[in-house]
C-alpha positions in Angstrom: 16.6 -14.3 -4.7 16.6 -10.7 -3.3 19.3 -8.1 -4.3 20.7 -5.9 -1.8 20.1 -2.7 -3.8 22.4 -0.1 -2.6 22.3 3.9 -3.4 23.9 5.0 -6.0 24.1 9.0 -4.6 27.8 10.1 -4.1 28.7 11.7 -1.1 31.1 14.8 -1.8 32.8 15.9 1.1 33.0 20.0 1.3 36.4 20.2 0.0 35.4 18.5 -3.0 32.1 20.8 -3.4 34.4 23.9 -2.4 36.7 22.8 -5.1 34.0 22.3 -7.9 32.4 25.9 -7.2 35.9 27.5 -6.9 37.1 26.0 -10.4 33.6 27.3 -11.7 34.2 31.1 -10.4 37.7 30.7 -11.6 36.5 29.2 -15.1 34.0 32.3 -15.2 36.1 34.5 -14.6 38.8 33.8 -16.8 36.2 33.1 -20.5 33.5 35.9 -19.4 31.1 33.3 -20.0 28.9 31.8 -17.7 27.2 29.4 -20.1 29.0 25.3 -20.3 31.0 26.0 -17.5 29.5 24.0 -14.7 29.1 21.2 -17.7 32.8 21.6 -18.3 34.0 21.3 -14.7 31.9 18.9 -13.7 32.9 16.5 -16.6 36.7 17.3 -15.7 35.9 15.7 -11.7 33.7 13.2 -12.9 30.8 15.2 -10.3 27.3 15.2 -11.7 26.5 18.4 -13.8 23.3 19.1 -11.0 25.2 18.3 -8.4 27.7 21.0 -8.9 25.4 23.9 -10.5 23.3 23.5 -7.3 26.6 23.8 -5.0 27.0 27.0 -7.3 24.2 28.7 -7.0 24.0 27.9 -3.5 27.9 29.5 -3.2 26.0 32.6 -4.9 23.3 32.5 -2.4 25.9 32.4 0.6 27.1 34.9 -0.7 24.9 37.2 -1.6 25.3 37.6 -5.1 21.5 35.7 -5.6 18.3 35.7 -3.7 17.9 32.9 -1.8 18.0 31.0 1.7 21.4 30.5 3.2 22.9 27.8 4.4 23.2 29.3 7.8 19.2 29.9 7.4 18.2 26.4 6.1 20.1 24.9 9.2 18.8 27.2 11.9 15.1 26.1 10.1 15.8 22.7 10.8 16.8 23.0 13.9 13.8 25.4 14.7 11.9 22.6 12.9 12.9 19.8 15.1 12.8 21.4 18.2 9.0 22.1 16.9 8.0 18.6 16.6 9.9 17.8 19.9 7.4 20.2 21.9 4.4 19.1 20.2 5.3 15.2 21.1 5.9 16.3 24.6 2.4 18.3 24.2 0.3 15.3 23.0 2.0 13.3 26.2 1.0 16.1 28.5 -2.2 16.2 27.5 -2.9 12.5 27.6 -1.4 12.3 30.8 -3.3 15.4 31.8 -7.1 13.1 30.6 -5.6 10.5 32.1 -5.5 11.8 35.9 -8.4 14.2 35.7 -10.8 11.1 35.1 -8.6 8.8 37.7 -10.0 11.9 40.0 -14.0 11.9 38.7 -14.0 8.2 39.2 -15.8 7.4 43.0 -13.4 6.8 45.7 -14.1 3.5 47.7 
């Protein structure tokens, strides 16, 4: 019998990541140390240790304490991105279209 296998990803809402990277910062700030802290948050929500260093350091890239794309940047690509593949559908249609009717033209007329 087949199993419904289902995904075992969490989905954090952004107060939940704000949250995580604030009590980071805060946990930072207060030691001096930067080293165990996401580890020690992270194991205090119950988050995944990954999960929360990358909402850090993208925090850090926002910003602009780190090199990096924003997240203002990343969602302008995609959107530039999209609207990319969008044109070049409606390109390959044209073109077809365009082939199409030029030989419906060469063909003798009766």
């Amino acid at each position: 019998m087949g199993s419904i296998e289902r995904s075992t990803q969490r989905r954090y809402t952004p107060e939940e990541k704000a949250q995580a990277v604030r009590l980071v910062r805060q946990l930072q700030a207060e030691t001096g140390i930067k080293h165990g802290s996401v580890q020690r948050v992270a194991d205090q929500l119950g988050y995944g240790v990954e999960s929360v260093r990358s909402w850090v350091k993208q925090a850090e890239i926002d910003a602009g304490d780190a090199p990096g794309v924003t997240t203002a940047e990343a969602a302008r690509i995609r959107q530039l991105e999209q609207e990319n593949r969008e044109l070049r559908r409606a390109n390959e249609i044209l073109k077809r279209a365009s082939a199409f009717f030029a030989a419906e033209l060469d063909r003798p007329q009766r």
